[in-house]
N, C-alpha and C positions, 0 to 999 in steps of 0.2 A: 504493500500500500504506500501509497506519498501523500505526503503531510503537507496541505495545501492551506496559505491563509489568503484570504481576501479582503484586499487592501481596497476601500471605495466602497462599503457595501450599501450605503444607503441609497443610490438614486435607481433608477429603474435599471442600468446597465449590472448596478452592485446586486440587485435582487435574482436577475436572469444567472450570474456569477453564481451566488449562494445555490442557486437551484441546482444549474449545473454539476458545482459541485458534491454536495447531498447526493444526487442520481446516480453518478459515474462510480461504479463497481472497482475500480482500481485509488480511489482517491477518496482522504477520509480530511472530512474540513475539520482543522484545527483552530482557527480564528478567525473573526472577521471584525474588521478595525474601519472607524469613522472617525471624521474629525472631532475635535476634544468638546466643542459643543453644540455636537449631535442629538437632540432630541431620541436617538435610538441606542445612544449608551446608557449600557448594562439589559436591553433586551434579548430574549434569544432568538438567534438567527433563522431559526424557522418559522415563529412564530409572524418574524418582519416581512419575511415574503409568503404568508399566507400557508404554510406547511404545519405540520406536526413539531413541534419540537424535537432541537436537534442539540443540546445542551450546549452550546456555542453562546457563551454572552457576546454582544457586541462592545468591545474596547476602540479605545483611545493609541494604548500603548501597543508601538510594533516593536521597543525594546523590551519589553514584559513577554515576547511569546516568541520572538524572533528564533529560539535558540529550541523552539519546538518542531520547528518549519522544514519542511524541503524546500519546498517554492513558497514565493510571496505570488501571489496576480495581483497586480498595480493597474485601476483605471481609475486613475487622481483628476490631478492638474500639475504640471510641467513642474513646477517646484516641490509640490509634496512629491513626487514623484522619485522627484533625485535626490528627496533629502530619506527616503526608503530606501534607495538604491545605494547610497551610502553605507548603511546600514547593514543590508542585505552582503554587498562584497565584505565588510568588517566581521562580519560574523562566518562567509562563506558560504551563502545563502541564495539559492537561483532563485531566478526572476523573469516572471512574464511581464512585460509594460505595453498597455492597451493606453494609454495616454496618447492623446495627439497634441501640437501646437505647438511645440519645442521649437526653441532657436537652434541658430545652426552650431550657436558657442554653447547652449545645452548638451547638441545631440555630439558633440566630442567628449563634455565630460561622461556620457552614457558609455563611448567607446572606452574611454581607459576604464572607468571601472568593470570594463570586460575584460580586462585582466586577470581581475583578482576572483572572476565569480562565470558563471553561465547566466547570459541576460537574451531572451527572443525577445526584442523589440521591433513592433508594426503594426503600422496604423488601424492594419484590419485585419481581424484572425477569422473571419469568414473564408469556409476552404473555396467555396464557389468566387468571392471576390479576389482571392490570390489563383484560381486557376485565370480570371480573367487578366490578370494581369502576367502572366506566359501566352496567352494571345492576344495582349496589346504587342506584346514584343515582336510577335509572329507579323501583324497585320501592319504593324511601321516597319520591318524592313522591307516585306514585300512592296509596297503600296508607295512609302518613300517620298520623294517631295512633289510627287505629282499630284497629292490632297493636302485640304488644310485642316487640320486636327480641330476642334473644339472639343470642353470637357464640360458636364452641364451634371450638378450634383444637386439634390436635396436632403433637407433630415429637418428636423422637429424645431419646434420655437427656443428651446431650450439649449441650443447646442450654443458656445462660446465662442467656436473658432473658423475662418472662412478664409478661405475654400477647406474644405475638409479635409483632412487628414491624407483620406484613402483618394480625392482625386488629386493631391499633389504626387502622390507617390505613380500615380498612373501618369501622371504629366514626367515625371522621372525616366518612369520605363519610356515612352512616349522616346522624350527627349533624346536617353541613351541611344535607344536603339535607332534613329538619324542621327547621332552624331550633333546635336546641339545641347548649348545650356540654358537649362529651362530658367536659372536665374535672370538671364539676359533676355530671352525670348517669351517671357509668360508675356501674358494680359490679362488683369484681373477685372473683366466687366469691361462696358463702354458707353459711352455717354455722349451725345452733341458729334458736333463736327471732326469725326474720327480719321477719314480718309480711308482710303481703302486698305484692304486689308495686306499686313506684310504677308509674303511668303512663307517667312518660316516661322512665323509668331504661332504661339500653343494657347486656346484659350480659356478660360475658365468663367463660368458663367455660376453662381450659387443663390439657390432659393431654401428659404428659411418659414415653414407653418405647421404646425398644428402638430398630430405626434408623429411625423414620417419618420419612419426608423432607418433608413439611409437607400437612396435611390444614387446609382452613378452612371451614366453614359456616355462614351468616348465617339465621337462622331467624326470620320475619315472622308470627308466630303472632296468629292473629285470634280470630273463636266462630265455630266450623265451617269453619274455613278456614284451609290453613296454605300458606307460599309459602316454599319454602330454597333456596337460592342455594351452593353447595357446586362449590370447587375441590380436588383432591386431585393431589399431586405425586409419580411414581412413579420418577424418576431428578432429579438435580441437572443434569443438563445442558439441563433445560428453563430454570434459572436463570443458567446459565452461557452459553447460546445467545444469551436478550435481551441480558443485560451486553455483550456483543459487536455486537449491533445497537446498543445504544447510545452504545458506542464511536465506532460508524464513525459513528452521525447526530451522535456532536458535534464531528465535523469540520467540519461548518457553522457553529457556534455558534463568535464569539469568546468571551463573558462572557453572565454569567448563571446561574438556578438552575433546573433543569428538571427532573419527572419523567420516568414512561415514559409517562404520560398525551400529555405534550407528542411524544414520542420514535413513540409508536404512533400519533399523530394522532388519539387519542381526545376530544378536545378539542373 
């Protein structure tokens, strides 16, 4: 069995988490941790998402349990995140990190401390939105600069961070795989007297309502010819299922920085 804590459990993502792991036959939840003035500390964790009791109170403290842990699953915010992850490598502690938003002088300190620990970090542990992104890479080398790429994402009122997570990382593969940088080439939105469109600009368009649990579609648009690539997610426990696979694959892993690329063998 691995001893999984779940760092984040109160919002709907934290609940799907909880569930997932209660169900999974190979994984026995050891804690579930919220910020220090959580309305949900000290209840038990099944009871918060609607289940039987699971004798898991809900805490505060991830140094009071950390030393119980195989893995942490981390779906924070970018700071509580790395100040886990800290933690996590100190103690020698794997880690899932389902956070998005991170800067880029963030996601370096994530790499070194994958030195000292096994850390899967990626934006989306949905296995169907990483196989689509093995056929983004497929559909931009073939296709190449003869289309112009748009990426058009939605998700729920509540989300913090834009463009998402999972379609900057599809604007990555995107990017890699022609051979551009997506730093220099995005477009975020557009507004008024734009001019026509560049060539090789990638571009992102994001809608924000109601509870959409994460829609993405990659639009390859040619002359006479259009090719989309579109994932749509219609429960959270298709995110909360992989985080779990990838729990248990990094029990393999001493150290290191791996996605779900690596984790699904997409690779």
């Amino acid at each position: 069995m691995t001893n999984v804590a779940i760092h984040g459990a109160g919002g709907r993502m934290g609940h799907a988490l909880l569930e997932a792991a209660a169900q999974h036959p190979e994984i026995r939840l050891i804690a579930a941790l919220e910020r220090k003035d959580s309305e949900l500390i000290g209840k038990d964790a099944g009871q918060v998402v609607g289940t039987k009791k699971l004798g898991v109170e809900i805490t505060h403290d991830l140094q009071a349990v950390v030393d119980k842990i195989d893995v942490l699953v981390d779906f924070t915010r970018p700071q509580v995140s790395l100040n886990a992850l800290d933690l996590c490598a100190e103690a020698k502690k794997k880690i899932v990190i389902g956070t998005t938003g991170f800067s880029e002088e963030q996601k370096k300190k994530i790499l070194s401390a994958a030195d000292k620990t096994a850390v899967v970090f990626a934006p989306n542990m949905s296995v169907g939105v990483n196989l689509c992104f093995k056929l983004l890479d497929v559909a931009a080398r073939v296709l190449g600069d003869d289309v112009d790429v748009e990426i058009i994402e939605a998700h729920h009122r509540l989300k913090v961070d834009a463009p998402s997570g999972t379609a900057l990382r599809m604007g990555e593969v995107v990017a890699e795989a022609l051979g551009r940088n997506l730093q220099k080439d995005a477009v975020y939105g557009r507004q008024g007297q734009t001019g026509e469109r560049q060539r090789k600009t990638i571009g992102f368009s994001t809608i924000r309502g109601g509870d959409i649990v994460g829609e993405h579609t990659v639009m390859f648009a040619g002359l006479g010819e259009r090719v989309e690539i579109s994932h749509k997610s219609n429960s959270r426990m298709t995110y909360a299922n992989g985080a779990m696979r990838a729990a248990l694959w990094l029990m393999k892993q001493t150290s290191g920085l791996y996605d779900m690329q690596d984790v699904l063998e997409l690779r």
